[in-house]
Each structure stands twice: as C-alpha cells, then as structure tokens.
C-alpha positions, 0 to 999 in steps of 0.5 A: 500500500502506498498512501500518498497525502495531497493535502492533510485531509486527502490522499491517494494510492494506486490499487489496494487489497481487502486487507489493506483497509485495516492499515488504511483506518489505522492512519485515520482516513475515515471515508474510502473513494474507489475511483476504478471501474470493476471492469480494469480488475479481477473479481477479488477486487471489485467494489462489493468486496472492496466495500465488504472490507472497508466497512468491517474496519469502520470506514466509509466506503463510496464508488466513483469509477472514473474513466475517460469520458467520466472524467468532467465537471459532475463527476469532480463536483460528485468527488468533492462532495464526497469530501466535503461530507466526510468525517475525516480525511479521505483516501482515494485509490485507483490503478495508480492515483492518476485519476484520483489525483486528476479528479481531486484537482478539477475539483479543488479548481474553484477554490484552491491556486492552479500552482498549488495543486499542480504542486501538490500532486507533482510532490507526490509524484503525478505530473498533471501540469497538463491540466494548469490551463483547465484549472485556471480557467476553472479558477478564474470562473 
C-alpha cells in the first residue's frame, strides 16, 4: 500500500487489497473513494468486496469509477462532495492515483491556486501540469 497525502485531509494510492483497509483506518482516513471501474480488475477486487472490507474496519466506503469520458465537471463536483461530507480525511485509490489525483484537482479548481495543486500532486509524484490551463480557467470562473 502506498498512501500518498495531497493535502492533510486527502490522499491517494494506486490499487489496494481487502486487507489493506485495516492499515488504511489505522492512519485515520475515515471515508474510502474507489475511483476504478470493476471492469480494469479481477473479481477479488471489485467494489462489493472492496466495500465488504472497508466497512468491517469502520470506514466509509463510496464508488466513483472514473474513466475517460467520466472524467468532467459532475463527476469532480460528485468527488468533492464526497469530501466535503466526510468525517475525516479521505483516501482515494485507483490503478495508480492518476485519476484520483486528476479528479481531486478539477475539483479543488474553484477554490484552491492552479500552482498549488499542480504542486501538490507533482510532490507526490503525478505530473498533471497538463491540466494548469483547465484549472485556471476553472479558477478564474
């Protein structure tokens, strides 16, 4: 498992196990956002299991597959409010936290500098200044 904090009350990771929720409320994530489709993984992965899991530790766990073509302003605005109803820090997976990261940012576009975002995301090792231009367009209104 690989958590990697974007800001204090959000972090991503590439995908997980069952058995890594455990770990996961451990380190005081409260809510559990599963950003990948079923279909990119076996069945011991999927949302029922994964859910199962979560919620036997006490966690929050919530499902927003993420794809190409679901990744617009609805489902960033869907992701936010995810966050913004949590109880405590959230902790987003997917194939590798790409898109956790990329969905997180369009969403914090309205409120949070473009630079700081791009930042955060490149000091945990994703590189989404390709996005500088839409963010600040998101930020500016």
């Amino acid at each position: 498992m690989d958590i990697r904090p974007l800001t204090p009350a959000y972090a991503v990771s590439p995908q997980v196990n069952p058995e890594d929720f455990a770990a996961i409320a451990a380190a005081g994530y409260t809510t559990v956002i599963n950003n990948r489709p079923c279909e990119e993984i076996p069945a011991s992965h999927h949302a029922d299991v994964m859910r199962d899991a979560a919620e036997a530790v006490g966690l929050t766990y919530l499902v927003l597959p993420l794809t190409h073509s679901a990744m617009n302003d609805q489902t960033a605005a869907a992701q936010k409010a995810a966050c913004d109803a949590s109880s405590g820090p959230v902790f987003a997976y997917c194939a590798s936290g790409t898109r956790c990261t990329m969905i997180w940012a369009l969403g914090q576009a309205v409120d949070m500098d473009p630079d700081t975002i791009v930042s955060a995301a490149a000091a945990q090792g994703y590189d989404i200044a390709m996005m500088r231009a839409q963010l600040t367009q998101i930020h500016n209104g």
